[in-house]
N, C-alpha and C positions, 0 to 999 in steps of 0.2 A: 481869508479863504472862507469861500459859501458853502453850504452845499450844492446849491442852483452850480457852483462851478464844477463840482465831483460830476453832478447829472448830466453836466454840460460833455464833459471828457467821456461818462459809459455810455451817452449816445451817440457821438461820434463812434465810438470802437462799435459800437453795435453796426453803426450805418455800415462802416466798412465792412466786418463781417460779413452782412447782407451780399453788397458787393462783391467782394472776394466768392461768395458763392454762386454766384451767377456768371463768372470766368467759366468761358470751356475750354477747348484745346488750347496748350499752349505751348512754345519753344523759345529758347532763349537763341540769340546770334542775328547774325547782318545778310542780309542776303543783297548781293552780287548779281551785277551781269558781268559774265566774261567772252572773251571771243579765242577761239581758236587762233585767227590770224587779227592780231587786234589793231597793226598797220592798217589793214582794211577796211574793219570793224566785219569783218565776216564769221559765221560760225559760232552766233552767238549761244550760251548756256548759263543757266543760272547755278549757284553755287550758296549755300547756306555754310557761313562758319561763326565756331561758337568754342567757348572752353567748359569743361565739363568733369566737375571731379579731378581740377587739375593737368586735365590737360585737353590742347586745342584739336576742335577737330575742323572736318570739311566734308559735306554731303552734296551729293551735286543733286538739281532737284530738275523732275518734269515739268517741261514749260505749263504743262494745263495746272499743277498743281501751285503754280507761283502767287495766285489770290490767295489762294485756302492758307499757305504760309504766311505770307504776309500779315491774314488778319491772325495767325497762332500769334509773330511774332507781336505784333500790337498786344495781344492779351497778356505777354510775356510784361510789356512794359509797365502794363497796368498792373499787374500782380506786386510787381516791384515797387511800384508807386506806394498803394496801397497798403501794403506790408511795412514797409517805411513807416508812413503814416501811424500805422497802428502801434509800431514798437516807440516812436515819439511820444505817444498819448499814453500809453502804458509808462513809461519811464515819469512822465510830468502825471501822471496818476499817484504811482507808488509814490512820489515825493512829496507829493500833498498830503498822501494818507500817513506816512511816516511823521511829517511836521504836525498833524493834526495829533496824532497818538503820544508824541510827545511833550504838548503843551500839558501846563496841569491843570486837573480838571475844576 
């Protein structure tokens, strides 16, 4: 283990940081089209569902508003993503620096 590999893992967490801050609105869930009479496919409405704190919900959402969700729920995904990422590099950080503080000097 280098340190070029330590600097390698704080820049990455940094990059994502960066990232992670530049997310704007976001929501977690699936958004749906549904139909009233869905034999006919008529009557169509959108429906966002998501679980939240335990438990599932369901908002039914304005057609004009279905982009602007859309890209929250993208930002939702990417946060996820992201976040991930950072808790992996954080974990393979700690374990490098714990192996390094261990060896003798």
């Amino acid at each position: 283990m280098t340190n070029t590999h330590l600097e390698v893992i704080r820049k990455r967490i940094e990059s994502i940081k960066a990232q992670l801050a530049g997310i704007e609105g976001m929501r977690p869930g699936s958004l749906t089209r549904q139909y009233k009479d869905p034999k006919n496919r008529r009557g169509a409405y959108y429906q966002l569902s998501y679980t939240r704190d335990m438990r599932s919900r369901t908002d039914y959402v304005p057609r004009d508003y279905v982009r602007e969700l859309r890209r929250e729920i993208q930002n939702y995904k990417r946060f996820k993503v992201l976040t991930d990422q950072w808790i992996a590099l954080s974990i393979e950080l700690s374990r490098l620096m714990m192996k390094r503080a261990s060896r003798p000097q």
